[in-house]
C-alpha positions as CSV (number, residue, x, y, z in Angstrom):
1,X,-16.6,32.3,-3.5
2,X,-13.3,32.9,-4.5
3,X,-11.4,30.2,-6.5
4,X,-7.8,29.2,-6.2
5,X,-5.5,27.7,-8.4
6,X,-3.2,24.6,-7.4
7,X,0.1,24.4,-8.5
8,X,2.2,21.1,-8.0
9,X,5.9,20.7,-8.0
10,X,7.9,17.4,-8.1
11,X,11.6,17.5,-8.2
12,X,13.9,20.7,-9.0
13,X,16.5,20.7,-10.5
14,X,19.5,18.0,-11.1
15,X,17.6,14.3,-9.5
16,X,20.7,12.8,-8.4
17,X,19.2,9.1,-9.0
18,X,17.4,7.3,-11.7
19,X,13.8,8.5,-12.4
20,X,10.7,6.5,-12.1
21,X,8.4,5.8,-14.5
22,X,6.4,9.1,-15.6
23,X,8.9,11.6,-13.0
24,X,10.5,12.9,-15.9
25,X,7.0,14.2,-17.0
26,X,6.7,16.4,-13.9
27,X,10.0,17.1,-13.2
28,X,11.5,20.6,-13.9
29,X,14.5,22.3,-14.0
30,X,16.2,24.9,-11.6
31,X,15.9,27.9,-13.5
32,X,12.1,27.6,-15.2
33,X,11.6,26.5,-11.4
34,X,12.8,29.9,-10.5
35,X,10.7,31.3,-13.6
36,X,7.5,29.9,-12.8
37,X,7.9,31.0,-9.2
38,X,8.5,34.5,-10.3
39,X,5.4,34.3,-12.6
40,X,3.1,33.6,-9.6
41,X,4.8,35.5,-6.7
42,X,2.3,38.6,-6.3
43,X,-1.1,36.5,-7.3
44,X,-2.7,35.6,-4.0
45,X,-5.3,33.4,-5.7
46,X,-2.5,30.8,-6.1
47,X,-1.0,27.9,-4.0
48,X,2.0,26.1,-4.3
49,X,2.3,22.2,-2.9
50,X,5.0,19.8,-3.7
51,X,4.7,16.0,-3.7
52,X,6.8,13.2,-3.0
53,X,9.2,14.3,-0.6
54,X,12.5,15.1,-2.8
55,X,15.9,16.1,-1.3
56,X,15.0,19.2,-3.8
57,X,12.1,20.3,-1.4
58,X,14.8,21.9,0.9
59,X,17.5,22.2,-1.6
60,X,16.3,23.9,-3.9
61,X,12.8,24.7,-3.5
62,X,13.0,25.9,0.4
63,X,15.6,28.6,-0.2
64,X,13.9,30.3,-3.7
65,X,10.7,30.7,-1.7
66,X,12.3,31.9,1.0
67,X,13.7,34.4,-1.2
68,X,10.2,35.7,-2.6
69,X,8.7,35.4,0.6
70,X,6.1,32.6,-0.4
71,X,4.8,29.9,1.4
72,X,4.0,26.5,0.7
73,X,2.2,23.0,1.4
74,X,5.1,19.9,1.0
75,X,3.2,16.2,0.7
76,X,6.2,13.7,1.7
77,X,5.6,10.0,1.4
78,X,6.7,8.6,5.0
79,X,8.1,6.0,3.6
80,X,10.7,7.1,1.9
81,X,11.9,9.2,4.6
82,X,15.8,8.8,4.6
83,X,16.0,7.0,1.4
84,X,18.7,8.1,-1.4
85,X,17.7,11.9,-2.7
86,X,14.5,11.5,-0.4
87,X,13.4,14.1,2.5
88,X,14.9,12.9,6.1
89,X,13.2,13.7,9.3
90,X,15.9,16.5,9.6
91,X,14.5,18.1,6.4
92,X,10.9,17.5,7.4
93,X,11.5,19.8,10.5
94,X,13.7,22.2,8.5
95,X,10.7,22.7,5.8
96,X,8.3,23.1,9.1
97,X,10.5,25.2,11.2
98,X,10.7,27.6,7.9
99,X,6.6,27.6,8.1
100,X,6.0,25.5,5.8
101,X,3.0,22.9,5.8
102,X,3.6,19.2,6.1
103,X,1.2,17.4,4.6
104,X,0.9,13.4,4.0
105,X,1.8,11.6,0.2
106,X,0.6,8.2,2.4
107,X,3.5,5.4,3.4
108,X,4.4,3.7,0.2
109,X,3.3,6.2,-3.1
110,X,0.6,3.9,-4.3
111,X,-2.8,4.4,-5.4
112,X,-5.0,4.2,-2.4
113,X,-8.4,3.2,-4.6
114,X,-9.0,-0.3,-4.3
115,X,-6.7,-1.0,-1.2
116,X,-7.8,-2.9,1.3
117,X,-8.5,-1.8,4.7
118,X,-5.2,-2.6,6.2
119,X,-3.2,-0.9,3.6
120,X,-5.4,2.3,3.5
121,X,-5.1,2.5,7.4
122,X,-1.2,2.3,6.6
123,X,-1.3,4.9,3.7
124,X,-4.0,7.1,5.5
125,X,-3.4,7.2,9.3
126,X,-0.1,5.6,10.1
127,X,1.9,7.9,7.7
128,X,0.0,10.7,9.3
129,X,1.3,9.5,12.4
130,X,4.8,8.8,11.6
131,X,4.7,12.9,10.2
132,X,3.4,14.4,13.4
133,X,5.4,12.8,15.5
134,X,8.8,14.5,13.0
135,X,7.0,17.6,13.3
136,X,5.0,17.5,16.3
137,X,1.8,19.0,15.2
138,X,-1.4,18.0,13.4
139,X,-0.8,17.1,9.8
140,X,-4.6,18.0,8.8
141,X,-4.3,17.9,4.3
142,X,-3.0,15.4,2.4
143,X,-2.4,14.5,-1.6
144,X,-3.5,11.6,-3.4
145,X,-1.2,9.8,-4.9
146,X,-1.6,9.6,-8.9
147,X,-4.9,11.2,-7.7
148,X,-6.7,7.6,-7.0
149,X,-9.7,8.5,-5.3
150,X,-13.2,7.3,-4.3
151,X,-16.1,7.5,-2.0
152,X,-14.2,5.0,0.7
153,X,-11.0,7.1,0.5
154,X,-12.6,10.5,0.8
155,X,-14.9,8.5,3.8
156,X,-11.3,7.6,5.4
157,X,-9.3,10.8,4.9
158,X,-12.4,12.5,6.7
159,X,-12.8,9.7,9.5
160,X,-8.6,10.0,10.1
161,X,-9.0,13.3,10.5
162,X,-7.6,15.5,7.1
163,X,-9.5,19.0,6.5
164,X,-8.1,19.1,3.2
165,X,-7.0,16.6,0.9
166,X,-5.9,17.5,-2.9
167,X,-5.9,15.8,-6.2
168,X,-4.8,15.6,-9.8
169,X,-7.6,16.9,-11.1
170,X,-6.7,20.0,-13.1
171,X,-8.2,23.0,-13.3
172,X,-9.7,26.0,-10.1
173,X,-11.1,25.1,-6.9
174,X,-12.9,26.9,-4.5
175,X,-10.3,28.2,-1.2
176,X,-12.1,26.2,1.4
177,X,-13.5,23.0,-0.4
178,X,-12.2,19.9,1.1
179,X,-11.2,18.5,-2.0
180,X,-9.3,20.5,-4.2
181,X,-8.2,20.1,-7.9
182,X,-4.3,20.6,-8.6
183,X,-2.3,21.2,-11.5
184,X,1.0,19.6,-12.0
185,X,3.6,21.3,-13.8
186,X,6.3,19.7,-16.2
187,X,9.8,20.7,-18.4
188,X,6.8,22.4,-21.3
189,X,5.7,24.6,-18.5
190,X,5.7,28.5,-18.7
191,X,4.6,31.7,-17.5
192,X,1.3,31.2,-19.6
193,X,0.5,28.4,-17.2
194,X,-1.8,30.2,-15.3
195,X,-4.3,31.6,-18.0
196,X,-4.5,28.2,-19.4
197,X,-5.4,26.2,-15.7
198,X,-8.3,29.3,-15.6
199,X,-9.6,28.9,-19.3
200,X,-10.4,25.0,-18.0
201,X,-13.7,26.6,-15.7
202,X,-13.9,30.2,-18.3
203,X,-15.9,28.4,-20.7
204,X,-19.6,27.1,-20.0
205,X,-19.3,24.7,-22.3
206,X,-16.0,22.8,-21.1
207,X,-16.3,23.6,-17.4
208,X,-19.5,20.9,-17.4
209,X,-18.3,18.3,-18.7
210,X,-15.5,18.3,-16.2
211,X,-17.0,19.1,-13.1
212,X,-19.8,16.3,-14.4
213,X,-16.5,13.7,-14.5
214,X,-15.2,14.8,-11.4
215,X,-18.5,14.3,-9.6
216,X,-18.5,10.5,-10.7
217,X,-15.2,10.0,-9.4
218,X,-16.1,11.4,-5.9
219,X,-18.9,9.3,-6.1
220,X,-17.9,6.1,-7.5
C-alpha cells in the first residue's frame, strides 16, 4: 500500500501575540512557508494539516494554497474560537467553504492521556460538536494534541465517531490507516524535508525500532 507523508503547519508568518511555550519551535515564517509549499506542490504522496487554529490558517495559509491549487486538513482547538489571533467561527466556514477539511485539536489544547472521562468526553466529543454545528457537517479526523495517545483514547476517538485521527509521530504512514504519523515543521525546515521524513522507514534497521515504539504507545 502506498504510504503518505504528513506535514504539520502551526502559525505563519508574523504571531501577533506572545508565544507559548515550545510555539516558536514549530512556528515558521511567511516566505519558507511559501518555500516549503512550493517544494511539495506536485508530490501527490503528501498531505498538509495545520494545528491549533491560528488567525494565520486563513490569512496566510488559506490564500497561498489557494494559489497552488492544494488542499488541506485544518485541526482548530474549539476552545479558542474567537480568542486574540485565534480562528473565529467566521474563519472556520471560510476555510470550509474554500474545501478545506475541519478537523478537531479537542476543546482546551491539552494532552488527552490520562484525562478523566469527563474531560476526554469534552476534548473528544463536545469539541467535535461545537465544529459541526460552525460547519454543518461531520468532522470525522482529528489531531492529538502534543500527540498524547493511548489505548482509551484511540478506544474514544473510534467510539465518538473519528475515521482518522493523527499524531506526532514522525515519519510515513500508510493513506488509509486510522492512525497516522505526522511531521511538524519548524524555522530549520527546508526543501530537503521530504527525503529526510522518508529515510526514517528506508532503512531496515531504523524503521524497527520505531514502528516497535510506536506499537507500545498504541498499546499502552
Amino acid at each position: 500500500m502506498d504510504r503518505a507523508i504528513n506535514l504539520t503547519f502551526h502559525g505563519v508568518g508574523d504571531p501577533g501575540r506572545p508565544l507559548g511555550a515550545g510555539e516558536a519551535d514549530v512556528w515558521v515564517s511567511r516566505e519558507q512557508f511559501l518555500d516549503l509549499l512550493d517544494s511539495v506542490a506536485d508530490r501527490a504522496h503528501v498531505q498538509i494539516t495545520f494545528d491549533d487554529g491560528n488567525a494565520s490558517d486563513v490569512e496566510q495559509a488559506l490564500p497561498a494554497l489557494r494559489e497552488r491549487g492544494l488542499d488541506a486538513t485544518f485541526f482548530v482547538v474549539a476552545g479558542r474560537l474567537g480568542t486574540t489571533r485565534f480562528l473565529d467561527a467566521d474563519g472556520v466556514r471560510e476555510l470550509a467553504a474554500a474545501g478545506m477539511t475541519i478537523g478537531s485539536h479537542g476543546m482546551r489544547h491539552r494532552p488527552w492521556r490520562g484525562l478523566d472521562d469527563s474531560a476526554l468526553r469534552e476534548e473528544l466529543l463536545d469539541a467535535k460538536t461545537i465544529l459541526e454545528g460552525i460547519v454543518e457537517r461531520p468532522v470525522l479526523q482529528a489531531a492529538c494534541p502534543f500527540g498524547a495517545y493511548d489505548r482509551r483514547v484511540l478506544h474514544g476517538l473510534r467510539k465518538t465517531g473519528y475515521q482518522r485521527v493523527f499524531t506526532s509521530d514522525r515519519g510515513t504512514s500508510r493513506s488509509h490507516d486510522f492512525l497516522q504519523a505526522r511531521n511538524s515543521l519548524g524555522p530549520h525546515d527546508a526543501a530537503d524535508v521530504l527525503e529526510r521524513i522518508g529515510s526514517l522507514d528506508s532503512s531496515r534497521y531504523r524503521a524497527l525500532p520505531r514502528r516497535a515504539k510506536l506499537a507500545v504507545k498504541r498499546w499502552r
